[in-house]
C-alpha positions in Angstrom: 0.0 0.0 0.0 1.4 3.3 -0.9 0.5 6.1 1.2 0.8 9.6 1.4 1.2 11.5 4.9 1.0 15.4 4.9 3.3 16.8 7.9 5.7 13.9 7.4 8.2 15.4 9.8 5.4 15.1 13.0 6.0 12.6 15.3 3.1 10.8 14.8 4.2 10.6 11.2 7.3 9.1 11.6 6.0 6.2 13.8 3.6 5.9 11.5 6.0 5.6 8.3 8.4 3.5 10.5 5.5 0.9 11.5 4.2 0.7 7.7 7.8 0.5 6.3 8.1 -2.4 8.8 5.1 -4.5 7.5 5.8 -3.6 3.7 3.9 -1.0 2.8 5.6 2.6 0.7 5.4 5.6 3.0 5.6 9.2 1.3 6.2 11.8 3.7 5.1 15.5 2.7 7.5 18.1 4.3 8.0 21.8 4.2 11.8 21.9 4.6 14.3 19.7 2.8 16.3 19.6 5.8 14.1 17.0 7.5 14.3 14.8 4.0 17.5 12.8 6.0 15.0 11.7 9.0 12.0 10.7 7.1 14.7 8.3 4.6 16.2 6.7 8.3 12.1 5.9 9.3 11.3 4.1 5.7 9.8 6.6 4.1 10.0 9.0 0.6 10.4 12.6 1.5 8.4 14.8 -0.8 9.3 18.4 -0.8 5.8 20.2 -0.9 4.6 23.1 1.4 0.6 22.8 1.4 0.6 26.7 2.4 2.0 27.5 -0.7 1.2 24.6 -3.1 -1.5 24.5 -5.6 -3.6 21.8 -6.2 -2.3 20.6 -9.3 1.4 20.4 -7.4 0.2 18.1 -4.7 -2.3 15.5 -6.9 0.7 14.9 -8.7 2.7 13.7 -5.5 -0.6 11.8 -5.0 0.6 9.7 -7.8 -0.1 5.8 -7.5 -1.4 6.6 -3.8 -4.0 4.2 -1.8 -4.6 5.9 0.6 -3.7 9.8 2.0 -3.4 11.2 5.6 -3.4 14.2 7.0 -1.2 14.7 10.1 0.3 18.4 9.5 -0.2 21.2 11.8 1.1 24.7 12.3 2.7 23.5 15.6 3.6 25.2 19.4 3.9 28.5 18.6 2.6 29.0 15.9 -0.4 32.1 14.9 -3.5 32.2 15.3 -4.1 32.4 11.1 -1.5 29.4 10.8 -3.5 27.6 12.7 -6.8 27.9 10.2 -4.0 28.1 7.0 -2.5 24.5 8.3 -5.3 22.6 10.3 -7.7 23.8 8.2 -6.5 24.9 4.4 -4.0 22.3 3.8 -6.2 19.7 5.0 -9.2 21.0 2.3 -5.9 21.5 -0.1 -5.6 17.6 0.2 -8.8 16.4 -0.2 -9.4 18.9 -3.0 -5.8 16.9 -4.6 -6.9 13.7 -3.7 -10.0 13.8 -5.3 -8.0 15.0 -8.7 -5.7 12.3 -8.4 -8.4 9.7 -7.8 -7.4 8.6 -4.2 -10.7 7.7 -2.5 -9.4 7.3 1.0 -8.5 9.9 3.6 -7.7 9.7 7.2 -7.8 13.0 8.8 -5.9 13.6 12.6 -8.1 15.5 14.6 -8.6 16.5 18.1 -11.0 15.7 20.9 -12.4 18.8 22.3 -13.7 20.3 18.7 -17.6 19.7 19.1 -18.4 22.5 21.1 -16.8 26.0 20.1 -14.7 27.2 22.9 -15.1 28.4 26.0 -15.3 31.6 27.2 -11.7 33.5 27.9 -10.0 30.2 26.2 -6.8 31.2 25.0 -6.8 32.7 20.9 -4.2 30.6 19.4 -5.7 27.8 21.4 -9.5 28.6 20.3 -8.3 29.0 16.6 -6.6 25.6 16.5 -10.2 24.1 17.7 -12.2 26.0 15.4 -9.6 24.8 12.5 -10.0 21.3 13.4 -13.7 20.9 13.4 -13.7 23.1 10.2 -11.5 20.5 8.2 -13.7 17.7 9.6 -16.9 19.8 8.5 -15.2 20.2 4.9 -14.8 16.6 4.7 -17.8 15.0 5.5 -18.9 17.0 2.9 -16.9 15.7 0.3 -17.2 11.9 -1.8 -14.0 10.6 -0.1 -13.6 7.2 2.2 -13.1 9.6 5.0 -12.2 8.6 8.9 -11.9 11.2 11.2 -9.6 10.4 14.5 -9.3 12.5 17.7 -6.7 11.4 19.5 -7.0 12.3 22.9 -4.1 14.3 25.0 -0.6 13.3 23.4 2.1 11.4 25.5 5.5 9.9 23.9 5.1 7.0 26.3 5.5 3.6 25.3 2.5 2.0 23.1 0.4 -0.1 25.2 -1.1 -1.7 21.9 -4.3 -1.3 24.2 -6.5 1.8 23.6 -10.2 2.7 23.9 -11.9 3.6 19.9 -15.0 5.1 19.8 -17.5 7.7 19.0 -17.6 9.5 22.8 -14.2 7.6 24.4 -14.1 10.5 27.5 -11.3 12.6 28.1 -7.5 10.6 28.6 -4.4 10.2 27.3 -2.8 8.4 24.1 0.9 7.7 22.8 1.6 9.0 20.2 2.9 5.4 19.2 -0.3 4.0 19.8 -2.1 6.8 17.2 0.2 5.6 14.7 -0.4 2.0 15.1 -4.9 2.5 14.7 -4.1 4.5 11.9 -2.8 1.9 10.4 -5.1 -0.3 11.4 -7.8 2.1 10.0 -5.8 1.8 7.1 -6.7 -1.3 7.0 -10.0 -1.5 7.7 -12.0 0.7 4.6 -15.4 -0.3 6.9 -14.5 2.3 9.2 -14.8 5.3 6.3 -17.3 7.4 7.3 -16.8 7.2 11.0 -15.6 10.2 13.4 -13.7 8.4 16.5 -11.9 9.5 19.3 -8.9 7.3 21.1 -7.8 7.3 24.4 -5.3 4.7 26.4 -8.0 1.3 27.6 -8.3 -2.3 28.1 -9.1 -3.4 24.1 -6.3 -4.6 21.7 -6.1 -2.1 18.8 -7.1 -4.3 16.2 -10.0 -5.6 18.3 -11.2 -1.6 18.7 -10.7 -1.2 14.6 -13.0 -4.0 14.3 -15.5 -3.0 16.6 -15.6 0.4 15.2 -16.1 -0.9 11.9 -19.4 -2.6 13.2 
């Protein structure tokens, strides 16, 4: 399976490419700057220089090229403004779908984040409230669209040590998730097309990932 990851130098993303490079499969990587070409090569994957500020849509459907499957994993990042936030989390993510419709690649999986349902709360920080708006707007843009779509929101990001154990569903409650572990359901979602179509959030619990992938698929 060839597949195409936007914000190929995030973390998650290189798990991800690592732990598909491992079981066979042909990670491409999208990155901003070359620089981070060298890492992406040591975790299995094809660097692709293409910044989705910036890039048109013709540029990126032809990096879609032979793709099964894209992901979206980019984000403007700590620190970032609050109009990176809606030009990344948002704008890229439509700038791929709008691609991967042109190059014919039905399915997308789209990182999210819990917490997007309800617009923010009062004196929430800006930066903060932009990134959550953002999110659910990329979601919103995509359940609109004829794609094989699966929306994941992870819940709060740890670099600990996968469990391989994780709680998958539509309301999972707030908690924590490796990072490790989001790369290893995505892809299991990967590999489970029943599951297009679906909005889940994933937390650390008691159920073998691919046991949760196939109960969400039900």
């Amino acid at each position: 399976m060839r597949v195409v990851i936007a914000g190929g130098h995030g973390k998650i993303a290189l798990l991800l490419q690592r732990h598909l490079a491992g079981r066979g499969d042909t990670p491409v990587g999208l990155i901003r700057n070359p620089e981070q070409a060298a890492t992406l090569r040591a975790a299995g994957a094809t660097p692709v220089v293409c910044d989705l500020e910036h890039a048109d849509v013709t540029e990126v459907a032809a990096h879609l090229d032979r793709a099964d499957a894209v992901i979206f994993a980019a984000g403007a990042g700590p620190g970032s403004s609050a109009a990176r936030k809606d030009s990344v989390d948002r704008g890229a993510a439509a700038l791929l779908a709008d691609a991967a419709t042109r190059a014919g690649v039905h399915r997308y999986l789209l990182v999210s984040s819990m917490g997007v349902d309800d617009p923010p709360a009062a004196g929430t920080d800006d930066v903060w409230a932009a990134y959550l708006r953002a999110k659910r707007a990329a979601e919103d843009d995509l359940r609109g669209r004829d794609l094989a779509w699966t929306v994941l929101r992870p819940g709060q990001l740890t670099d600990n040590e996968p469990t391989g154990r994780v709680t998958l569903t539509r309301h999972a409650g707030r908690g924590a998730i490796s990072r490790a572990d989001v790369a290893h359901v995505l892809a299991a979602l990967l590999d489970t097309p029943g599951t297009a179509g679906k909005t889940l959030e994933l937390v650390d619990g008691p159920t073998p990932i691919a046991d949760a992938v196939r109960a969400a698929h039900a």
